[in-house]
Every structure is written in structure tokens, then in C-alpha cells.
FIRO-972574 format. One line per field, with one value per residue: residue number from 0; residue in three letters; x, y, z of N, C-alpha, C in turn. Coordinates in steps of 0.2 Angstrom, whole numbers. Atoms other than C-alpha are relative to their C-alpha. Layout:
// FIRO-972574
pos	[NUM  ...]
code	[ALA  ...]
neast	[X  ...]
nnorth	[Y  ...]
nup	[Z  ...]
caeast	[X  ...]
canorth	[Y  ...]
caup	[Z  ...]
ceast	[X  ...]
cnorth	[Y  ...]
cup	[Z  ...]
This chain:
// FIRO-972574
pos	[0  1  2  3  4  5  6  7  8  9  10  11  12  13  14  15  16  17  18  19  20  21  22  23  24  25  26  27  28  29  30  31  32  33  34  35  36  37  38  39  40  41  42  43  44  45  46  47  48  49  50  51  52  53  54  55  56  57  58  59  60  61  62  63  64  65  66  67  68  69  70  71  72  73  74  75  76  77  78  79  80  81  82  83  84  85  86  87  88  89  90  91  92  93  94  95  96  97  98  99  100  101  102  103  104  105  106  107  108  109  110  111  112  113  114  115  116  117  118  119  120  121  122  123  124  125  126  127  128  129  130  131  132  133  134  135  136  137  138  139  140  141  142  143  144  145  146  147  148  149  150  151  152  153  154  155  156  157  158  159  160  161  162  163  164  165  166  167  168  169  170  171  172  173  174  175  176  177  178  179  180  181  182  183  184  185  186  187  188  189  190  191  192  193  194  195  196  197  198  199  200  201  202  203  204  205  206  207  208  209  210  211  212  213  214  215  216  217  218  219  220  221  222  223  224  225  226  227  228  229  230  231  232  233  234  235  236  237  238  239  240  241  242  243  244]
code	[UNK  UNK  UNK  UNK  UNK  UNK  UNK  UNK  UNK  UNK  UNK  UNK  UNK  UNK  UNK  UNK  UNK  UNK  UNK  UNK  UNK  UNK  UNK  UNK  UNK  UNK  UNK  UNK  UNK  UNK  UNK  UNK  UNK  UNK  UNK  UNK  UNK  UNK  UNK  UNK  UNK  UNK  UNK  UNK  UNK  UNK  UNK  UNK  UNK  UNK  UNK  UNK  UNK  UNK  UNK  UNK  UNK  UNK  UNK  UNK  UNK  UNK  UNK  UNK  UNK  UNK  UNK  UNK  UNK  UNK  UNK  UNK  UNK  UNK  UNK  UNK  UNK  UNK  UNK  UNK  UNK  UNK  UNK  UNK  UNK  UNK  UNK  UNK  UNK  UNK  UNK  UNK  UNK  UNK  UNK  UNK  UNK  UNK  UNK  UNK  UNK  UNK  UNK  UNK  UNK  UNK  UNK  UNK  UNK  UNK  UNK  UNK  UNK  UNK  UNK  UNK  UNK  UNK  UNK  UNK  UNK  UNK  UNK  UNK  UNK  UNK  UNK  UNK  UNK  UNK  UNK  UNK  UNK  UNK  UNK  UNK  UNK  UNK  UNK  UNK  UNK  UNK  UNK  UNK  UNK  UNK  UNK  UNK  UNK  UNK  UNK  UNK  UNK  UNK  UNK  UNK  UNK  UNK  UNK  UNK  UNK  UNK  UNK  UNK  UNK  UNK  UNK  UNK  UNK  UNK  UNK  UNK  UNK  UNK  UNK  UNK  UNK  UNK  UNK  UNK  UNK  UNK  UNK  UNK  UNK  UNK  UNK  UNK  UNK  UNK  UNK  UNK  UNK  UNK  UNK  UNK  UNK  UNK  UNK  UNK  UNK  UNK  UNK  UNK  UNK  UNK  UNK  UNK  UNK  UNK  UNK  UNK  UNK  UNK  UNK  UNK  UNK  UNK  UNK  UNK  UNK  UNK  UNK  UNK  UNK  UNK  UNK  UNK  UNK  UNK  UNK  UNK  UNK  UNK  UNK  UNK  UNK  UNK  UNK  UNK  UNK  UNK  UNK  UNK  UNK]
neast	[6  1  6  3  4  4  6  8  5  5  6  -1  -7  -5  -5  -5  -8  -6  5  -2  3  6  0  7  0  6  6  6  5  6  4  9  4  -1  5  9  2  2  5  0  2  -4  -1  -7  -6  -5  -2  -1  -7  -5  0  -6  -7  -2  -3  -3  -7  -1  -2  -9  -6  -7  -3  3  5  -1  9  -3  2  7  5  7  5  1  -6  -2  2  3  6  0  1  -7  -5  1  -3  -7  -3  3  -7  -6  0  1  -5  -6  1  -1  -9  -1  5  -5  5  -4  4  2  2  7  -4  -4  2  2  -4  6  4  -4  -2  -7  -3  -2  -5  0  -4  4  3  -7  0  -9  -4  0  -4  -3  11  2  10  4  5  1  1  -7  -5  -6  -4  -8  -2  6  1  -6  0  -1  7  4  7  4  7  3  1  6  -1  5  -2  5  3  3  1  -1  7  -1  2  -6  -2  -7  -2  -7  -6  -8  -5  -10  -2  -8  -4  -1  -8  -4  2  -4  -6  0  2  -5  -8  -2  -2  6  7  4  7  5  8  6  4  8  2  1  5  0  4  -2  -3  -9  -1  -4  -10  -3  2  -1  -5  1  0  -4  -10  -1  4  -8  -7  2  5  7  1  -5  2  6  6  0  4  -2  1  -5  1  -5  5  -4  -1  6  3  4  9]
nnorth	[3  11  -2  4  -4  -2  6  -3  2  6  -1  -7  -2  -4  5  1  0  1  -3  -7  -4  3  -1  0  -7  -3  -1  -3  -2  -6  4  0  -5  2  6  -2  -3  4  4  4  -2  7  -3  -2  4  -1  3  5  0  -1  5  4  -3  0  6  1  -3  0  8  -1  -6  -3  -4  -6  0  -3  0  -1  -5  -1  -2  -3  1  -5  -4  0  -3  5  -2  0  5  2  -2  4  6  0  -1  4  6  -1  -4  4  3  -2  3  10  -1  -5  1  -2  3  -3  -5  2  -4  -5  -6  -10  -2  6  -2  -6  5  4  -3  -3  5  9  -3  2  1  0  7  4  7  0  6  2  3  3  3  -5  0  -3  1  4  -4  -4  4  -3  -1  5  5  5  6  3  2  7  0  -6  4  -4  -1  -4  3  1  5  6  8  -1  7  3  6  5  -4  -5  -5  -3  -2  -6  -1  -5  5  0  0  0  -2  1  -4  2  -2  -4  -6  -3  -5  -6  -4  -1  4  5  6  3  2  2  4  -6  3  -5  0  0  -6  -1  -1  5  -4  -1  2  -2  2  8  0  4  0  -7  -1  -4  -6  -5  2  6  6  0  3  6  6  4  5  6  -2  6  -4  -1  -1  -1  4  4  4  0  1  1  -7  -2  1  7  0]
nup	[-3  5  5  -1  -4  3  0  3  -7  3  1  -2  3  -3  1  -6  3  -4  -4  -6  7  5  5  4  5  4  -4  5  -5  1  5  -2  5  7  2  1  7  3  -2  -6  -5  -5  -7  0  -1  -3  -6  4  2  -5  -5  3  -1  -7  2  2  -3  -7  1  2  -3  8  -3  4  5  8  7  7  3  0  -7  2  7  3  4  -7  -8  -5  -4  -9  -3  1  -4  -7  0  1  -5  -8  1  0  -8  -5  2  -5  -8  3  1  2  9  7  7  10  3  7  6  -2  -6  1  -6  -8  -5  -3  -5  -5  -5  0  -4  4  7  8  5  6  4  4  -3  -5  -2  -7  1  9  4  6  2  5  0  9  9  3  -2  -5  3  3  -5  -4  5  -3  -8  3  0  1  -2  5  2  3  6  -1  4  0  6  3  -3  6  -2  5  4  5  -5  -3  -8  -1  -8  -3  0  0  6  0  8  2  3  5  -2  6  -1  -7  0  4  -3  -8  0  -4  0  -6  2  -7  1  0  -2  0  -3  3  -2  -5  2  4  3  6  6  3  5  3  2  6  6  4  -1  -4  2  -2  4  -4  4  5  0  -5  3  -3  1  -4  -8  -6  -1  -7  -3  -5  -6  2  6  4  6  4  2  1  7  1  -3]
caeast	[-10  -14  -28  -36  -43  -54  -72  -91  -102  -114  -130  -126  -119  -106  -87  -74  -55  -42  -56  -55  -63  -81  -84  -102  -106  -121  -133  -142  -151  -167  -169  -187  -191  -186  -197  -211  -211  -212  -228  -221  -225  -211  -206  -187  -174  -163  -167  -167  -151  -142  -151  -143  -127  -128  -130  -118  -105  -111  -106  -88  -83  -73  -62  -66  -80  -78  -95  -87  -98  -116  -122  -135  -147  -151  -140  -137  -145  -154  -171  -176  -179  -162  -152  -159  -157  -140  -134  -145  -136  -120  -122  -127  -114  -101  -106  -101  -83  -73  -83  -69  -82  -74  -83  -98  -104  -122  -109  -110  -109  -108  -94  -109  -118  -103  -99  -81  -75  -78  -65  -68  -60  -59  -67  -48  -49  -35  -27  -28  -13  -9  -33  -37  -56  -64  -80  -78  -84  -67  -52  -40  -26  -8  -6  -25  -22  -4  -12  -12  -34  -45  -63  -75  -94  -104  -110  -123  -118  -134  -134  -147  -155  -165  -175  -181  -198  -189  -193  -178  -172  -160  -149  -138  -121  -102  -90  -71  -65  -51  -39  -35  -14  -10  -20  -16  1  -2  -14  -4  14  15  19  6  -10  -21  -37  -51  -69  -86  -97  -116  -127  -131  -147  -158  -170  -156  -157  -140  -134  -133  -114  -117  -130  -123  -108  -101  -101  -88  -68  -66  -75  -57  -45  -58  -63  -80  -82  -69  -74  -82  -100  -104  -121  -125  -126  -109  -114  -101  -108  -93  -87  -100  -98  -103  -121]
canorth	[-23  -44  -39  -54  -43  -36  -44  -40  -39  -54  -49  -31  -20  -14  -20  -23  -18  -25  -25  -8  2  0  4  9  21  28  32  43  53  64  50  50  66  61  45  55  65  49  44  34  36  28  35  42  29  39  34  16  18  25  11  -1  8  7  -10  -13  -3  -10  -28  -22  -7  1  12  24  25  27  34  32  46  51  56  66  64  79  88  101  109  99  101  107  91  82  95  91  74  74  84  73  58  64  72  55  45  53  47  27  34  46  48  50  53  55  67  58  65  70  79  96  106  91  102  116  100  91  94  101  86  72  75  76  69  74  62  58  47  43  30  22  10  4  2  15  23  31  34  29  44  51  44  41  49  39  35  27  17  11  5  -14  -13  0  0  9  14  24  9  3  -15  -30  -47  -46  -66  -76  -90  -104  -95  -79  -69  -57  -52  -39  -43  -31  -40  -37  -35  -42  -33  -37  -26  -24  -22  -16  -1  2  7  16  27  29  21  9  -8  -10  -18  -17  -26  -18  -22  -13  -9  -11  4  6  13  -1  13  16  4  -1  -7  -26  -27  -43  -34  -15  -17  -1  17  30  29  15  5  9  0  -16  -31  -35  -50  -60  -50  -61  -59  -61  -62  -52  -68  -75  -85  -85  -83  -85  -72  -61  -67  -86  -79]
caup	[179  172  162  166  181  169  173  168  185  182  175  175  164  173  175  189  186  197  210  214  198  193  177  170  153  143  157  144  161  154  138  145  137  119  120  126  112  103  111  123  141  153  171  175  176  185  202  196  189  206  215  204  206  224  224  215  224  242  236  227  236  221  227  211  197  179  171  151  146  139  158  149  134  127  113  115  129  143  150  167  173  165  173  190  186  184  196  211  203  203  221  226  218  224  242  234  229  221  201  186  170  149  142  129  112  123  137  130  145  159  168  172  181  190  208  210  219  204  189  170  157  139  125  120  136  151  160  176  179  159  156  144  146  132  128  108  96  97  95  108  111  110  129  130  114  121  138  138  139  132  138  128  126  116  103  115  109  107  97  84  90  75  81  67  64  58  74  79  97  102  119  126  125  128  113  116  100  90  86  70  72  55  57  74  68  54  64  80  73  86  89  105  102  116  120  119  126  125  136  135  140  158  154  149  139  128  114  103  89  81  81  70  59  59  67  77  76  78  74  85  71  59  68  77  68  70  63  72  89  102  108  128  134  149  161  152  137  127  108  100  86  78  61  64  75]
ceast	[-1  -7  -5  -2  -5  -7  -7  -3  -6  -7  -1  5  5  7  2  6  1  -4  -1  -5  -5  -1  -9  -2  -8  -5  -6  -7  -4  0  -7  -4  -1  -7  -5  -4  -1  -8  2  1  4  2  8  3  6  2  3  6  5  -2  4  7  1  3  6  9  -1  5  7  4  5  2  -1  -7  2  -7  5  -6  -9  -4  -7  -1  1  5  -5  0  -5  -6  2  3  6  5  1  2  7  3  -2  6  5  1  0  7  6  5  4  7  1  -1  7  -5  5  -7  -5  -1  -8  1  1  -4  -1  4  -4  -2  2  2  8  6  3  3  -2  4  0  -3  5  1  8  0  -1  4  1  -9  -1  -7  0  -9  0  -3  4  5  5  7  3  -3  -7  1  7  -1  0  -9  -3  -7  -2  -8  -3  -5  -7  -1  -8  0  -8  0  -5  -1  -2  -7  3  1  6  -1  5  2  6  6  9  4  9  1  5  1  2  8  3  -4  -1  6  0  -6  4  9  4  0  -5  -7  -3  -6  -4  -8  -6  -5  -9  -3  -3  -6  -5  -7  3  -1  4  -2  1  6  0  -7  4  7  3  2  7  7  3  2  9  5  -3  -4  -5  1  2  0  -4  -8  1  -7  0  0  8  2  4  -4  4  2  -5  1  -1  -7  -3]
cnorth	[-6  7  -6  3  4  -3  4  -3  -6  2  7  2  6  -5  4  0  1  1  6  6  -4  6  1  5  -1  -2  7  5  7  -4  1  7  -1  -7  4  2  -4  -6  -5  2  -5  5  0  -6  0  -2  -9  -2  1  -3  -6  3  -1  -8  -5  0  -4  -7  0  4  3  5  8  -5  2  0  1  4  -1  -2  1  -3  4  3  6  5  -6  3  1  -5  -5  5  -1  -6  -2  2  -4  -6  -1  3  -7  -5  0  -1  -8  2  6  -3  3  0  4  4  -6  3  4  5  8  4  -3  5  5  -5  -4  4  2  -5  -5  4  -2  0  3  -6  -4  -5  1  -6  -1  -7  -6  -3  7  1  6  0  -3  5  4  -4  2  1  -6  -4  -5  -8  -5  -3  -11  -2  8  -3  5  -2  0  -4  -3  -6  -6  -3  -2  -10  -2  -6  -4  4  8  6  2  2  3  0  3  -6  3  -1  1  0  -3  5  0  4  7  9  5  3  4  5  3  -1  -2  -8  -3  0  -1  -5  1  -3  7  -3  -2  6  -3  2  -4  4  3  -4  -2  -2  -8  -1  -4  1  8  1  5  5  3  -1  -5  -7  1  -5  -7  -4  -4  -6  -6  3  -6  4  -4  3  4  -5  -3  -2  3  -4  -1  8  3  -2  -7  1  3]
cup	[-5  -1  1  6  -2  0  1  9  -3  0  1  -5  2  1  7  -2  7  9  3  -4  -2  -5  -5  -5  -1  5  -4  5  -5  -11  0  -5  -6  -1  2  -7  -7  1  7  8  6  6  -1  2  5  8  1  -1  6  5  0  3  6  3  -1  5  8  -2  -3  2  -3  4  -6  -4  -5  -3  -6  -5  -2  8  -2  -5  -5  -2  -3  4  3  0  8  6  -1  4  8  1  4  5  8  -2  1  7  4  0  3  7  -3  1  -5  -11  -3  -7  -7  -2  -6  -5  4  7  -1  9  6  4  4  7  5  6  -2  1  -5  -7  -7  -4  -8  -4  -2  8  5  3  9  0  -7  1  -2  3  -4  -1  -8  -3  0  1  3  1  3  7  3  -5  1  7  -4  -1  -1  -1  -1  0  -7  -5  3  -2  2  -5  -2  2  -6  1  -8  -3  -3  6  2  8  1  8  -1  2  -1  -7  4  -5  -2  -4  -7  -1  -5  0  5  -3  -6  1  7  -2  6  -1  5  -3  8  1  0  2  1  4  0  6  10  1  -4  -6  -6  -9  -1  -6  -1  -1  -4  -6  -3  1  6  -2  3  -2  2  -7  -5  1  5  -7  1  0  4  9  1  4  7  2  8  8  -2  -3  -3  -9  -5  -6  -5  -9  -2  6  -7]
């Protein structure tokens, strides 16, 4: 597969592979609860989310779906109302096209929730014509890190923004990583460097991380060179690599 069929939905974070796979992660369903407990008072997203999602799918017709993990929130048991969630979401989805989800880190027990019909992955990640998917807090295994693109979550990536008055801003933003070769092979002992691009949360309640203030979490972070990664706003701005923002 050209890898160059790899592209970001425009103002969406969601991707299109080879037009035929859409690609959406870290739906975080039954967050809501956690931030109540912190005072904060917001309504379910999840509908929200599978309206988006529809959306999406009337207008590209993916012939599958990659959820790249954290369905759920809660670790690790669910609430009443997360379980419900999820399983409506995933009953509904289904209907769009056939769901392939990787196990995330807040997935304990998603297989209780899944219908029978959509397939799970483990967190080491699998293949769909040489494109890796992973969700990123475990490392994947050989044949995802040998594909010629691995498309990864979990980090929940935004570009800490710093106007002239000092005042900070946090947008959700795309990371085309750079591999970092030499580590590549002496973690794998190969010669294939793939390309590797991160996702931004699909739940816009999630949060992330600064990629150019904290970086990124998980074992991913071992063998990717921030610095010289590129940043990608969600409309397409190109912000160059995160260690001249």
C-alpha cells in the first residue's frame, strides 16, 4: 500500500487509509463520570461521538473501522451507565461497517461489551495490508513495527500555543513522528523503519499531552524522536517540528 494514502479527515480527528479504513481512537465513553467527581457538570458525549462517526462514515464509506483502543474510561471496572454506553455505541457502529478495535490501557474487560460480530485485537496491535494499528501503551509486536506505517493513540497529542502576552493554548494536533532507526533495531533487530503517525483523541473531553512541552507517554516514546517530529494542526497547518514551536 503507497502510504501516501494515509490522510487526516479535515477538521476531524479521524483518518482515511487507502480510502477504505477509517481510523478513529481514545473515545474515553463514561469520562463524564470522572469529571463529575471533579465538580464538573457536562452531559454524555457518546451520542455526539456516533453522530460524528456517522457523519463521517456517510461521506467516506470505509469499508472497515479501526477504534485504536480506550472505548472505555473507567479503570478498572465501569459504571452502570459506561457499560450501557458502550455497548449502544458499539451495536450502533457496527451498522456503518465491520468495527476491528486494539485493546487500550482503559479496555479491561471490553470483550464482555463487544458484540460477537466486531473483532478485538490485542494491545500488541495487527495489520491490515503492511499499516500497523496500535493503541501505543504496549509495545508492538515485530510484524506491526515491520509494516511500512504504524498509526498509534493513546498520547492524546496537543501543541502547547504561546502568544506574545505569555498566555498558553492547547490544540489537539497530529504527530508525524520520527522514527528513531538505531533503536528500531536494537529493539526489534531490524533494518525496516516505518512511519509512524499519532492520532488525536476522538473524544474532545479527553484532554492530552503537550508533545512540545511533555513529549509522549508509553514505550512508543523509546524509539520516536520528538523533537524532530512534525506538528499538524487539526484544519492542516503545518507547524513544522516540535522543537522549533
Amino acid at each position: 500500500m503507497n502510504i501516501s494514502q494515509v490522510r487526516p479527515v479535515p477538521n476531524k480527528p479521524a483518518l482515511i487509509v487507502d480510502d477504505k479504513i477509517l481510523v478513529i481512537a481514545d473515545l474515553h465513553i463514561g469520562i463524564e463520570s470522572e469529571l463529575r467527581g471533579h465538580g464538573l457538570n457536562v452531559s454524555s458525549q457518546t451520542g455526539k461521538m456516533f453522530d460524528n462517526l456517522e457523519k463521517i462514515c456517510k461521506k467516506y464509506k470505509p469499508k472497515k473501522i479501526v477504534l485504536l483502543g480506550d472505548i472505555k474510561h473507567n479503570i478498572p471496572s465501569s459504571t452502570i451507565s459506561e457499560r450501557k454506553d458502550v455497548e449502544k455505541f458499539l451495536k450502533n457502529a457496527k451498522k456503518l461497517s465491520k468495527i476491528h478495535i486494539v485493546v487500550g490501557n482503559h479496555d479491561g474487560f471490553i470483550k464482555k461489551l463487544v458484540p460477537e460480530d466486531i473483532t478485538v485485537y490485542p494491545s500488541q496491535g495487527f495489520t491490515i495490508e503492511n499499516i500497523g494499528f496500535i493503541h501505543g501503551h504496549s509495545w508492538p509486536k515485530e510484524e506491526v513495527i515491520k509494516s511500512d506505517q504504524v498509526i498509534m493513540a493513546h498520547t492524546h497529542p496537543t501543541i502547547m500555543l504561546t502568544d506574545r502576552l505569555g498566555h498558553k493554548s492547547f490544540e489537539p494536533c497530529w504527530v508525524d513522528a520520527k522514527p528513531n532507526k538505531k533503536k528500531i533495531k536494537e529493539k526489534y533487530k531490524t533494518e525496516k523503519t516505518p512511519k509512524i503517525l499519532i492520532i488525536p483523541a476522538f473524544n474532545p473531553l479527553c484532554g492530552g499531552i503537550a508533545i512540545n512541552r511533555d513529549g509522549i507517554t508509553g514505550p512508543m516514546s523509546n524509539i520516536i524522536d520528538i523533537p524532530q517530529s512534525s506538528i499538524y494542526l487539526m484544519d492542516g497547518t503545518s507547524l513544522g517540528f516540535v522543537k522549533s514551536i
